[in-house]
N, C-alpha and C positions, 0 to 999 in steps of 0.2 A: 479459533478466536475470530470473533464478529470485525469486519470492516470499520466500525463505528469506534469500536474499544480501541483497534490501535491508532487510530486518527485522535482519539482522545492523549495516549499514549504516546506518540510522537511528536504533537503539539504541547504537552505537558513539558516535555524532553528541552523543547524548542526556546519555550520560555524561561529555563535556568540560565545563571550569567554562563560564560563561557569555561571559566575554571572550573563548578560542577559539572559543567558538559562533559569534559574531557573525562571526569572521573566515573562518570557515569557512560564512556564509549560503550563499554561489553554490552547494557543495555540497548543504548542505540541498535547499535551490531542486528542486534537477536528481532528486536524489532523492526528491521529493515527487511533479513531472512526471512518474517513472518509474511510483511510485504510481499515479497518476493514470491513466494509460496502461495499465495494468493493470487497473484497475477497467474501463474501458472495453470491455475486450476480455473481460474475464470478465462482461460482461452483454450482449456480443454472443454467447457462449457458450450464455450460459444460457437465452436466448430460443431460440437453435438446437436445443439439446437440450430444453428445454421442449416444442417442437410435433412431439417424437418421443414422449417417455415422459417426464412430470416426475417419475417417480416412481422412476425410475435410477439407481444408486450414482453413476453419470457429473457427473449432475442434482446430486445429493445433494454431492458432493464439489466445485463449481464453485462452490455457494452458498455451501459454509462456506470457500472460499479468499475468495469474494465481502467474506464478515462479518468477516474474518480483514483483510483490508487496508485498507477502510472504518473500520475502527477504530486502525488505524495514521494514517492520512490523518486522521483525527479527531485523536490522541493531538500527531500532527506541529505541526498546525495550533493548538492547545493548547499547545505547547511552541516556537511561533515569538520564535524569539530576534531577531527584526526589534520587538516590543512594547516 
């Protein structure tokens, strides 16, 4: 799943009152893990293109999807309606 879908997908999440949050945790959940999964795979990336050229629009564009969901996963974890 695209970067874009679950930023759709956890800002959707974000904007329910607070008692459908909660009912809606598993969801959260799953789209956190998807987060998560992502980040992973974009710093198995960036190491790969790092020991080619770091200095690469490839490079350069991997990092800021990198800072771009890192801060989702921050924002998620901040906004856990499990608290």
């Amino acid at each position: 799943m695209g970067t874009a879908k679950l930023v759709e997908k956890l800002e959707d999440f974000f904007d329910l009152s607070k008692q459908k949050r909660r009912k809606k945790h598993d969801k959260y959940l799953k789209i956190v893990r998807q987060l998560e999964k992502r980040k992973s795979k974009l710093d198995k990336k960036i190491k790969r293109e790092k020991a080619g050229d770091a200095n690469s629009r490839r490079h350069k564009a991997l990092i800021r999807e990198l800072e771009v969901v890192s801060k989702l996963i921050n924002k998620a974890n901040k906004q856990d309606p499990a608290d």
